[in-house]
C-alpha positions in Angstrom: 133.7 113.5 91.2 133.5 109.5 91.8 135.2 107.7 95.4 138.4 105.4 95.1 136.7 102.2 94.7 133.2 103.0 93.9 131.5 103.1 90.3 128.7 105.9 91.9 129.1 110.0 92.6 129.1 110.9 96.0 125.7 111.9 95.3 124.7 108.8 94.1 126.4 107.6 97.3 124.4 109.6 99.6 121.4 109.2 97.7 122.1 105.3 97.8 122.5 105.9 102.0 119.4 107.6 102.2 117.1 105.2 100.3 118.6 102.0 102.7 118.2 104.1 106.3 114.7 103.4 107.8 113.8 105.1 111.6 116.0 103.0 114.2 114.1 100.9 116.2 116.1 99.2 119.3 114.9 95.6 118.1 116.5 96.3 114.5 119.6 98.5 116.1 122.5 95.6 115.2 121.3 95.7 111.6 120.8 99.3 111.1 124.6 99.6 112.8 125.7 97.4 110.2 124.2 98.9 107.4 125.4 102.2 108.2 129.0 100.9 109.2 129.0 99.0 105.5 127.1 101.7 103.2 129.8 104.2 104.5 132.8 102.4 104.3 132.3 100.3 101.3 133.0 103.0 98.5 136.2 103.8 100.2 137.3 100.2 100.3 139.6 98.5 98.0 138.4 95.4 96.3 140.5 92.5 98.2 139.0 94.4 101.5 135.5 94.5 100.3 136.0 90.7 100.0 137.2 90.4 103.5 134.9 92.1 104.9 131.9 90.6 103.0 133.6 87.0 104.5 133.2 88.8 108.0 130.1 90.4 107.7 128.2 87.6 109.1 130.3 87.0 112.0 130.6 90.9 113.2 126.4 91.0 113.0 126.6 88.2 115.2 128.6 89.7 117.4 126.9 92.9 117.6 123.7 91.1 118.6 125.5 89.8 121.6 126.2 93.7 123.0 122.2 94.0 122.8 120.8 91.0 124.1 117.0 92.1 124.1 117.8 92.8 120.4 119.0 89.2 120.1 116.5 87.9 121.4 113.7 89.8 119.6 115.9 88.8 116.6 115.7 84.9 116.7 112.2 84.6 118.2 111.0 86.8 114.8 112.8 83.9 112.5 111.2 81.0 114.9 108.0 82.3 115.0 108.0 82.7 111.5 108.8 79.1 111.4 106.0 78.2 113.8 103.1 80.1 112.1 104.2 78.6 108.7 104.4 74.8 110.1 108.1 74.7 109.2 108.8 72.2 112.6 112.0 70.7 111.4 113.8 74.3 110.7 111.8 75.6 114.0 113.3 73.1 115.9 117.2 73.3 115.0 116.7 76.8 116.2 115.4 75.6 119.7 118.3 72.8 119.5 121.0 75.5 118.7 119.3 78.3 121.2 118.7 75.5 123.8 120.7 77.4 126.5 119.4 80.9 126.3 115.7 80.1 127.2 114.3 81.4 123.7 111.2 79.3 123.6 109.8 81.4 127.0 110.3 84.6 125.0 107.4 86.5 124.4 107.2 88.5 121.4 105.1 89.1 118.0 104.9 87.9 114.7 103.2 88.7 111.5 101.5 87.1 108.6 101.1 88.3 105.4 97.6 87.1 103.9 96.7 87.0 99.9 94.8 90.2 99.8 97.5 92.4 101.7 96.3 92.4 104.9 98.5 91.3 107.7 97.7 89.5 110.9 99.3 90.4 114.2 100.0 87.5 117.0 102.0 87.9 120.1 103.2 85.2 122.9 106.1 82.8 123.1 106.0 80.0 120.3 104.8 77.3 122.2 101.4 79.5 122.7 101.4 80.6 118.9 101.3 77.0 118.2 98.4 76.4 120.4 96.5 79.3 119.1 97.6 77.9 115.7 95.9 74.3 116.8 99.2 73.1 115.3 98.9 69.9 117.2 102.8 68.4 115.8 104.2 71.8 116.4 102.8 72.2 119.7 104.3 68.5 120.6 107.6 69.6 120.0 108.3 72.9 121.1 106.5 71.1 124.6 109.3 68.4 124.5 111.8 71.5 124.8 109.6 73.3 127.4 110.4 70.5 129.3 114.5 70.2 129.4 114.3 74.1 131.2 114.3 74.6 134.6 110.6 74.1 135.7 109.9 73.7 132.3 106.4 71.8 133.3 104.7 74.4 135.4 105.8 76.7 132.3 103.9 74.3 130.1 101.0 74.8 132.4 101.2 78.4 132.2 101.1 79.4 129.0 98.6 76.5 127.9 96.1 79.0 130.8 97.4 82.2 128.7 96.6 81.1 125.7 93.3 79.1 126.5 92.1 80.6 130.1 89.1 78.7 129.9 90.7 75.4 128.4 90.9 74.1 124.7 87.5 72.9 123.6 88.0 71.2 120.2 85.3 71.1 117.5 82.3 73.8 116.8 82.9 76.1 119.4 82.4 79.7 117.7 79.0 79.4 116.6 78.3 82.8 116.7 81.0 83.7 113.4 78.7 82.1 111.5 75.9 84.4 111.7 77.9 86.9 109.3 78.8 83.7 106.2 75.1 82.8 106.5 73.9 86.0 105.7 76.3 86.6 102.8 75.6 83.3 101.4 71.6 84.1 101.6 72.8 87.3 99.7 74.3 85.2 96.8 71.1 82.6 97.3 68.9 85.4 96.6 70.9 88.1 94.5 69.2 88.4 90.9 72.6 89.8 89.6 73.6 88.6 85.9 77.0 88.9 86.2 80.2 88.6 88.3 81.0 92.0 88.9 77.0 93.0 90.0 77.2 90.1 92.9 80.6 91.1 94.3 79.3 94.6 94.4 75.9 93.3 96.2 78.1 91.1 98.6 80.7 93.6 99.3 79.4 94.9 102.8 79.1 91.1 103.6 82.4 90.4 102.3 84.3 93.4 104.4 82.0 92.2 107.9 83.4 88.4 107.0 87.0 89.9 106.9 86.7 91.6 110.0 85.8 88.3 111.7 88.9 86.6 110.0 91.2 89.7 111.0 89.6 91.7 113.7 92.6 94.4 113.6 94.1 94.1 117.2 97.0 92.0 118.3 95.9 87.8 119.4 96.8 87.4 122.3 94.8 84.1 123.4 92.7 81.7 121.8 92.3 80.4 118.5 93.8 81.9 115.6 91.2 80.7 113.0 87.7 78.6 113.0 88.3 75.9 111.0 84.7 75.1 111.5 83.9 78.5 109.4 85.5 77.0 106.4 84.1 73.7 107.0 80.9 75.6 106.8 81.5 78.1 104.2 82.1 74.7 101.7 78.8 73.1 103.1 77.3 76.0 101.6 78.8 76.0 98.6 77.8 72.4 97.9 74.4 73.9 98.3 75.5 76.8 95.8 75.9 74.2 93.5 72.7 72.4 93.7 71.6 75.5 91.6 73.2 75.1 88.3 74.7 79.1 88.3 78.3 78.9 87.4 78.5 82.3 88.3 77.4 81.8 91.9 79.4 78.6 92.2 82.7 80.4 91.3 82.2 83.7 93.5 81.4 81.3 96.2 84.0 79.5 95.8 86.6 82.0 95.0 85.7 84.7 96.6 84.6 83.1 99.9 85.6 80.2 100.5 88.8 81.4 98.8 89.1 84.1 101.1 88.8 82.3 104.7 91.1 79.8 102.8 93.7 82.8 103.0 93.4 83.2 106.3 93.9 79.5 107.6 97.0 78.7 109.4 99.3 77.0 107.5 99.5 73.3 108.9 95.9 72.6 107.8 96.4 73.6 104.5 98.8 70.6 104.1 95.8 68.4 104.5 95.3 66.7 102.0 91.9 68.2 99.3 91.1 71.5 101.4 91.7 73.6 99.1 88.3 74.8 98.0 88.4 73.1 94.5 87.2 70.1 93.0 84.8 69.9 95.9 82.2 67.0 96.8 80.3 65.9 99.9 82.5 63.0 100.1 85.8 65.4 100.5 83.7 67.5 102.8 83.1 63.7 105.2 86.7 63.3 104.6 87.9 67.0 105.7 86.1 66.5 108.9 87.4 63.7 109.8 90.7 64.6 109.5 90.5 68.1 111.4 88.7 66.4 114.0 91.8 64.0 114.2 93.9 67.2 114.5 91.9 68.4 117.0 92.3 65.5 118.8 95.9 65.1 119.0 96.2 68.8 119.9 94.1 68.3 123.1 96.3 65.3 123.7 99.8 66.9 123.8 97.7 70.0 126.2 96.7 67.0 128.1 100.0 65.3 129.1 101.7 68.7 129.8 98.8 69.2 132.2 99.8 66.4 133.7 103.3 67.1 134.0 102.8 70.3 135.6 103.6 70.4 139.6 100.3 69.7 141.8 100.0 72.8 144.2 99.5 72.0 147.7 96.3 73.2 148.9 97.0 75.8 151.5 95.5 75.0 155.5 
């Protein structure tokens, strides 16, 4: 038996209904009301109504995000975070111009990022502070320009530049102590008398999984920085000594597999510099990749600066 309107079998139909429903969470309740709304009804529909309501479709989940307004919210900050942690500032920005009146840039919520090798990394705080933990210095600039049109929008500044660095940004070589872990691993490949690819990634494996548990420690960031850029800047140093040796084989799992791998992991506005990738790599990129992070670096603790100064002076109490 088929429904007026449909080319499936109400089994198909209800089969087709089960495969779309995923457990309701109250953050995704507008969409999964939708869905339900449309996988029931659409069968049944003639085709000059399954055009209207396609037409509508947009405007009625729009509307429905406006009954749940905790769901709204947790909807757009997940689309302009998205934006933030992949240095997208122009499309991140005509959200803030467009939200400018509900606040959305003080909205605290997390966001996800999907690396190469599957693994996903979990970050949680209004934008403005993923930015900063990001080190996205342009990013960070903008999202500050629209701290500041909200009502005490420079003591809010303040506050989450203390969340997100309690101890104040210190740029440069800071975490000296993730290094311990790539040194090791590259003393492993140094040393290892393996005669083919396979053999060394099976010797540098434990290695391997402790330096992916620096780069993604599991848990939810909540403060700090999101990457050391200075662990890739000295994961290539090393493989510029790799290369000293003449062993292609060493050479390529170094580069591949580890300085590939932190590579993954790097947030996404420093990829845009220009020669980080690790390929085609010399001592005179390496000068030249320094200098430019540093610059970066720079700007970032710039743009924390002037908001610092824009915040409110508290009176010292009597």
């Amino acid at each position: 038996m088929t429904t007026s309107g449909s080319n499936f079998t109400e089994d198909e139909n209800e089969q087709k209904l089960s495969d779309k429903l995923e457990p309701v969470f109250l953050s995704q309740l507008p969409h999964q009301v939708l869905l339900l709304f449309l996988t029931i009804l659409w069968p049944m529909l003639s085709k000059p109504d399954q055009t209207r309501l396609t037409q509508t479709a947009y405007t009625l989940h729009r509307d429905l995000l406006r009954f749940f307004p905790s769901a709204r919210f947790e909807h757009i900050h997940k689309e302009l975070s998205q934006h933030v942690i992949q240095s997208q500032k122009n499309e991140a920005e005509k959200i803030l111009i467009s939200e400018e009146s509900s606040d959305i840039a003080r909205y605290s919520g997390q966001v996800q990022k999907q690396i190469k090798d599957g693994t996903v990394q979990t970050f949680e705080g209004p934008v403005y502070r993923i930015a900063l933990g990001a080190e996205d210095d342009e990013m960070a600039a903008m999202i500050q320009s629209h701290l500041l049109k909200y009502e005490n929008g420079e003591s809010q500044i303040k506050k989450q530049q203390e969340k997100q660095y309690p101890e104040g940004y210190v740029p440069g070589e800071t975490e000296k102590t993730d290094f311990f872990v790539l040194d090791k691993l590259f003393k492993i490949i140094c040393h290892s008398t393996a005669t083919d690819g396979d053999a060394l990634e099976k010797e540098c494996k434990p290695s391997l999984e402790a330096l992916k548990k620096q780069l993604n420690p599991g848990h939810v960031i909540e403060s700090g920085k999101h990457f050391n850029i200075h662990l890739y800047l000295r994961a290539l140093e090393l493989c510029l000594e790799t290369a000293s040796s003449n062993n292609s084989m060493k050479i390529d799992f170094s580069v591949k597999k580890v300085a590939g791998l932190i590579y993954s992991y790097m947030p996404a506005h420093y990829t845009k510099i220009h020669g980080i990738a690790p390929v085609d790599l010399n001592s005179k990129c390496l000068t030249q990749l320094r200098t430019a992070i540093a610059e970066k670096q720079q700007r970032l603790l710039e743009v924390i600066q002037r908001g610092e100064a824009l915040a409110p002076k508290q009176t010292p109490r009597l």
